[in-house]
C-alpha positions in Angstrom: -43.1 127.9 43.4 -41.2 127.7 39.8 -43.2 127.5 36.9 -41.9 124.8 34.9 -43.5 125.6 31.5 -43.4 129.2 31.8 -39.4 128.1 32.3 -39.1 125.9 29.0 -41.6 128.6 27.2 -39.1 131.3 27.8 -35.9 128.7 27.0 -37.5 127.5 23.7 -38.5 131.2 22.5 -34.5 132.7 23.2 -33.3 129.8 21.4 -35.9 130.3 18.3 -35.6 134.2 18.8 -31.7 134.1 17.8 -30.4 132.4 15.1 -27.0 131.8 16.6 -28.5 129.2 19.5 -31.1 127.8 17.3 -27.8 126.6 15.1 -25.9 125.6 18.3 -29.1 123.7 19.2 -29.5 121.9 15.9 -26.1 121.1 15.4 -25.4 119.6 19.4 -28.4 117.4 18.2 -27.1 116.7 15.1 -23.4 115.6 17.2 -25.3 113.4 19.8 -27.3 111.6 16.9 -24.0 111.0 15.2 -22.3 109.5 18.1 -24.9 107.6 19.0 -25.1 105.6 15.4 -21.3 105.4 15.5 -21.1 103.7 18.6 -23.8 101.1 17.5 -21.8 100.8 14.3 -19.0 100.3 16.4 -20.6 98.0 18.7 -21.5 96.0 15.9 -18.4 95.6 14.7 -16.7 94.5 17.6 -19.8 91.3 18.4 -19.0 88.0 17.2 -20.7 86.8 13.8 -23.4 84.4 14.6 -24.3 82.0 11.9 -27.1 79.3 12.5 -25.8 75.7 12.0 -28.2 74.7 9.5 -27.0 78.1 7.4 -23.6 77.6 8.2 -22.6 74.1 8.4 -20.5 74.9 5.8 -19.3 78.2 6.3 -15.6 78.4 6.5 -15.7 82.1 8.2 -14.1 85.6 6.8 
C-alpha cells in the first residue's frame, strides 16, 4: 500500500532541495492568490450598489 506521507515528504524535500522549483512553487502561489483577489475585485465591481433607505433617501446615485 502507498505511503502517503512518505509521498508528500519526498515531494516537499525536491521542491526545498532545488531552488529552481521552490521559485516555481512560490511564484504559482503567488499567481493563484493574485487571481483570486482580482476576481473578487472584479466581482465586486460588477454587483449593484446597495444603499439603505434611511442612508440614502437622498442619494441621487454615481
Amino acid at each position: 500500500m502507498a505511503d502517503p506521507l512518505g509521498t508528500l515528504g519526498s515531494i516537499f524535500s525536491t521542491i526545498l532541495g532545488n531552488p529552481t522549483y521552490l521559485l516555481l512553487t512560490i511564484s504559482g502561489f503567488a499567481l493563484f492568490a493574485l487571481l483570486v483577489v482580482v476576481h473578487h475585485i472584479h466581482k465586486i465591481h460588477s454587483e449593484e450598489i446597495f444603499v439603505h433607505q434611511a442612508w440614502g433617501a437622498n442619494w441621487k446615485g454615481r
